[in-house]
C-alpha positions as CSV (number, residue, x, y, z in Angstrom):
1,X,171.5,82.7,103.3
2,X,171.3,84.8,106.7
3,X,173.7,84.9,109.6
4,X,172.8,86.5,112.7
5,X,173.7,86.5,116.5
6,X,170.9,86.1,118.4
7,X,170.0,87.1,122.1
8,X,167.3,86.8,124.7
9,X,164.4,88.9,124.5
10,X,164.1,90.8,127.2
11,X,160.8,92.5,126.1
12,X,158.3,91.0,128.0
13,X,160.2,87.7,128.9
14,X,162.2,86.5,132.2
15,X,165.7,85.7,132.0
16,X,167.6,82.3,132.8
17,X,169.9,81.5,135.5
18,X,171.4,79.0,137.8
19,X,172.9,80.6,140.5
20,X,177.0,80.4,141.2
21,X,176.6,78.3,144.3
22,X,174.2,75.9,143.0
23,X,176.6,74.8,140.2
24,X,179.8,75.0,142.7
25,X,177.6,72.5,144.9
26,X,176.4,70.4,142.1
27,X,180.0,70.6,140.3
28,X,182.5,72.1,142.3
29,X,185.4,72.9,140.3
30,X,184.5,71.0,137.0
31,X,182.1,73.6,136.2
32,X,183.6,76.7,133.8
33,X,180.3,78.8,132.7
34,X,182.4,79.6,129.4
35,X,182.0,76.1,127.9
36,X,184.3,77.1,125.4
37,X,182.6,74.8,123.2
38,X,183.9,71.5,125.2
39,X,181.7,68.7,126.3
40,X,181.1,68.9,129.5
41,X,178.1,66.4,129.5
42,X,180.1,63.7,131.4
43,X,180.5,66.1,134.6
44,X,177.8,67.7,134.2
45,X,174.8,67.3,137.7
46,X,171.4,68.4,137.1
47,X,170.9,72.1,138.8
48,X,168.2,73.8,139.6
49,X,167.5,77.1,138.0
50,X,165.5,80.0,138.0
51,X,163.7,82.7,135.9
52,X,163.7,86.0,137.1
53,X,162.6,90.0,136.3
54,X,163.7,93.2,137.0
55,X,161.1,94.7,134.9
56,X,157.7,92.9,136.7
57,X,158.1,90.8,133.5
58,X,156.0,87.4,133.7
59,X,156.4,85.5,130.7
60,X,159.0,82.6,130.7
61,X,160.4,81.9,127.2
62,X,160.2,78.8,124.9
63,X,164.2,79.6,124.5
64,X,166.7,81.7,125.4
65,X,170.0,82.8,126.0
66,X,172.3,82.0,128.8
67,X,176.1,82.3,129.7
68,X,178.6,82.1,127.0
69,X,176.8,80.8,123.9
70,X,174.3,78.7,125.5
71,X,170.9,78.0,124.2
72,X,168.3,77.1,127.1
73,X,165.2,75.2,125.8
74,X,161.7,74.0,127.7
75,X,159.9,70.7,126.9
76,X,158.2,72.3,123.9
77,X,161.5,73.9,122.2
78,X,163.4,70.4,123.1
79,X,160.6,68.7,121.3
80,X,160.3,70.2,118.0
81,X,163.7,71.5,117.3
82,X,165.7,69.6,119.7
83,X,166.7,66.9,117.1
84,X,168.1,69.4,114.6
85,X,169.8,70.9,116.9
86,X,171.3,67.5,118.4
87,X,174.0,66.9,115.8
88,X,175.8,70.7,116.7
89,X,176.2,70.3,120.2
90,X,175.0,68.4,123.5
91,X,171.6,68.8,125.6
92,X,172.4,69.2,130.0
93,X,169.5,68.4,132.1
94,X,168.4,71.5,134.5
95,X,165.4,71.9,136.6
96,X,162.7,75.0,137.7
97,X,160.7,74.4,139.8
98,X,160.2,70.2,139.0
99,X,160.1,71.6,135.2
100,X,162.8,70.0,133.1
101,X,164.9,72.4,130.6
102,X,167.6,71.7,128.4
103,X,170.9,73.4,127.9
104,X,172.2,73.4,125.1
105,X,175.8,73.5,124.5
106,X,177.3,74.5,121.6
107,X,180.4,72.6,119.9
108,X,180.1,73.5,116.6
109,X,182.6,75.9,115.7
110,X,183.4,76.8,112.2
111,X,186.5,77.0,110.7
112,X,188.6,79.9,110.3
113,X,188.2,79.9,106.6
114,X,184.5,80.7,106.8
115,X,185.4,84.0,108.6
116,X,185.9,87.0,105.9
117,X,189.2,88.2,106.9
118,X,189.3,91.1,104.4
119,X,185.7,92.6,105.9
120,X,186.3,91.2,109.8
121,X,188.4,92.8,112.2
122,X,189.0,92.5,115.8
123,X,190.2,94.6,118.7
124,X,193.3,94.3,119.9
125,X,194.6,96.9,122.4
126,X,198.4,95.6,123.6
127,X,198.2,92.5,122.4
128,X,195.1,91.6,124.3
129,X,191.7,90.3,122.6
130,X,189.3,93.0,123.6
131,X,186.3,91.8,121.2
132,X,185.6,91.9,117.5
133,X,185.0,95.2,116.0
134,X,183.7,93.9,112.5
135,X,182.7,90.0,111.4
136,X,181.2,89.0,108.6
137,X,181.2,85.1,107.1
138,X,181.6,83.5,103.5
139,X,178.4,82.0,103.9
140,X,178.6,79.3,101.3
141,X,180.7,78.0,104.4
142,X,178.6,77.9,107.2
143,X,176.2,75.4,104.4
144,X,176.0,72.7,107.4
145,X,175.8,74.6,110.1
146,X,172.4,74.9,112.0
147,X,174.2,77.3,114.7
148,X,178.2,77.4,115.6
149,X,181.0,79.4,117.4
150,X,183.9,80.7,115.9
151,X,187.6,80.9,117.1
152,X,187.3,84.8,115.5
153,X,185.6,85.9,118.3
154,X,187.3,83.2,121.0
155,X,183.9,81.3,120.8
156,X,182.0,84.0,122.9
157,X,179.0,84.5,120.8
158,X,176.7,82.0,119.0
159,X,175.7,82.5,115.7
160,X,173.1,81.0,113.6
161,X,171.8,80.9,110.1
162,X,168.7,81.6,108.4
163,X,167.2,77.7,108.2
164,X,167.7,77.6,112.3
165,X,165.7,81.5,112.8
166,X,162.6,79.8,110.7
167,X,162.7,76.8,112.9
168,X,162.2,78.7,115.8
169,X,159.6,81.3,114.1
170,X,158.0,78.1,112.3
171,X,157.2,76.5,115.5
172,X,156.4,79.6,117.3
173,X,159.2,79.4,119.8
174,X,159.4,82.5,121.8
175,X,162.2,84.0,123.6
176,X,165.1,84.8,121.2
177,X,165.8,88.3,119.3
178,X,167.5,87.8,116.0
179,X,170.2,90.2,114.7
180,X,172.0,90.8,111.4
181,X,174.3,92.7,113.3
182,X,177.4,90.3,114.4
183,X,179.1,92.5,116.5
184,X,176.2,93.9,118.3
């Protein structure tokens, strides 16, 4: 089995957002865009959202990537992967333009036994968490886990393993690059 960290492709696709204002006026101060892997379902209102290009890009993704660790799927994506996914996290409503998305928030985070603490290493300057400079997994750990968060890396990044990379390819979502390289 595969781990990798996955991002949104930027070649050739728009990128995801709700703006800053738009969640303070939907959520006002309940809203923290590091979910942190918390629920957040129960205060969460509907926004509306936005794809957008600085490159004349035009295609919008199936799914993508979008703050801290957060998966953002369209009807299609929802539809045929949306139930695996379902049992690692929750789905929040969000809008573009009268088009309903899904984001997904992750709450799956492994335990600290399935990091490899002899091959991982963070960065630490003064005491302070500055990111991880190595991270690899004992992936005969991560066995039930579709995608996930780890305390390693203060639940920044979300990870996935190889079963979740061929349901997206298998269904031909597009709008995710997959890397092997944790840390990049």
């Amino acid at each position: 089995m595969s781990v990798y960290k996955f991002f949104s492709n930027l070649d050739g696709f728009m990128s995801f957002s709700i703006s800053a204002e738009e969640l303070i006026a939907k959520m006002g101060g309940r809203f923290n865009p590091r979910f942190n892997a918390k629920p957040c379902a129960q205060d969460w209102q509907k926004p509306s959202c936005y794809f957008f290009s600085e490159a004349g890009y035009t295609k919008i993704p199936d799914i993508t990537c979008w703050a801290i660790g957060c998966l953002v799927l369209n009807q299609k994506a929802y539809d045929t992967i949306g139930v695996a996914l379902a049992s690692y996290g929750e789905f929040l409503p969000a809008e573009c333009e009268q088009i309903p998305y899904y984001v997904f928030n992750a709450l799956n985070v492994v335990n600290d036994e399935a990091v490899n603490q002899s091959t991982s290493k963070q960065d630490i300057e003064l005491g302070v968490f500055m990111g991880v400079k190595s991270l690899a997994f004992h992936e005969i750990q991560l066995k039930e886990s579709l995608v996930f968060k780890t305390n390693f890396d203060k639940k920044v990044s979300l990870f996935c393993t190889d079963v979740f990379k061929k349901l997206v390819e298998n269904n031909k979502l597009q709008g995710l690059t997959f890397c092997q390289d944790l840390v990049a």
